[in-house]
N, C-alpha and C positions, 0 to 999 in steps of 0.2 A: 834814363830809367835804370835800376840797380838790377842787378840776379841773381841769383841765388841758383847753390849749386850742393845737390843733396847728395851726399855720398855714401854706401854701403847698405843700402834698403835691401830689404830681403827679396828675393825672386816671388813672394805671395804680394808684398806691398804694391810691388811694381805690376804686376799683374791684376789686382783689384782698381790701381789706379785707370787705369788702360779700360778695363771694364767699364767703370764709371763713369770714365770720358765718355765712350761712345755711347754709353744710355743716354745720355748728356748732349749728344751730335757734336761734342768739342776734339780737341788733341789732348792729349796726357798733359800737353804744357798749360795748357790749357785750364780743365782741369782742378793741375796743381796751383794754380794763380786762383782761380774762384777756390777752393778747399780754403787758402791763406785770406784769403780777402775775408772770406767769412766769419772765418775762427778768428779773428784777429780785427774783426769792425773794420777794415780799412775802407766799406761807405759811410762812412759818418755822416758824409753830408747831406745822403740820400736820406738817413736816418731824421737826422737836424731836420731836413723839411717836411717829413712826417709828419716829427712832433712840432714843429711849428703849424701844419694844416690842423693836427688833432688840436691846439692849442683855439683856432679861431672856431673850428663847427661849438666848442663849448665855453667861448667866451660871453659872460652875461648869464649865464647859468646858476641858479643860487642849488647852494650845498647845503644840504640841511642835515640833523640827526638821525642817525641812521635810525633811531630807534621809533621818531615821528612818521621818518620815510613807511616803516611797518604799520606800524599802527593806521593811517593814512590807506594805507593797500588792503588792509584787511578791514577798514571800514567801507571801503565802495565796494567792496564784492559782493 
C-alpha cells in the first residue's frame, strides 16, 4: 500500500482535519484517506455497481418524447 506524506499544512487545516475525524468516530489518518478517496473517485468499483444495479431496475423500459411524456400527464389528470 503507497503513503502519502503531507507537509507544511497550516496549524487551522490540521485542526479542522482532527475535528472532522472525530465527528466522523475515525483518526485524522483516517480521515485523510476517506477526504482522498472521495475527491479523487478512488471507489470506482462501488460506483460501477451502482450503475450497473441502476442499469438492470430500468432495463426494458421504453423512452419516449419527453414532450408526449407531458402531454400524456396532463391528459389523465
Amino acid at each position: 500500500m503507497a503513503q502519502l506524506l503531507v507537509r507544511d499544512l497550516s496549524p487551522h487545516a490540521v485542526e479542522a482535519l482532527k475535528r472532522r475525524a472525530a465527528a466522523n468516530g475515525r483518526s485524522a489518518e483516517a480521515e485523510h484517506r476517506a477526504i482522498l478517496e472521495s475527491v479523487l473517485g478512488a471507489d470506482k468499483e462501488a460506483w460501477l455497481a451502482r450503475a450497473r444495479e441502476l442499469r438492470e431496475e430500468v432495463r426494458g423500459r421504453t423512452i419516449g418524447e419527453s414532450a408526449d411524456i407531458i402531454r400524456e400527464f396532463r391528459d389523465n389528470r
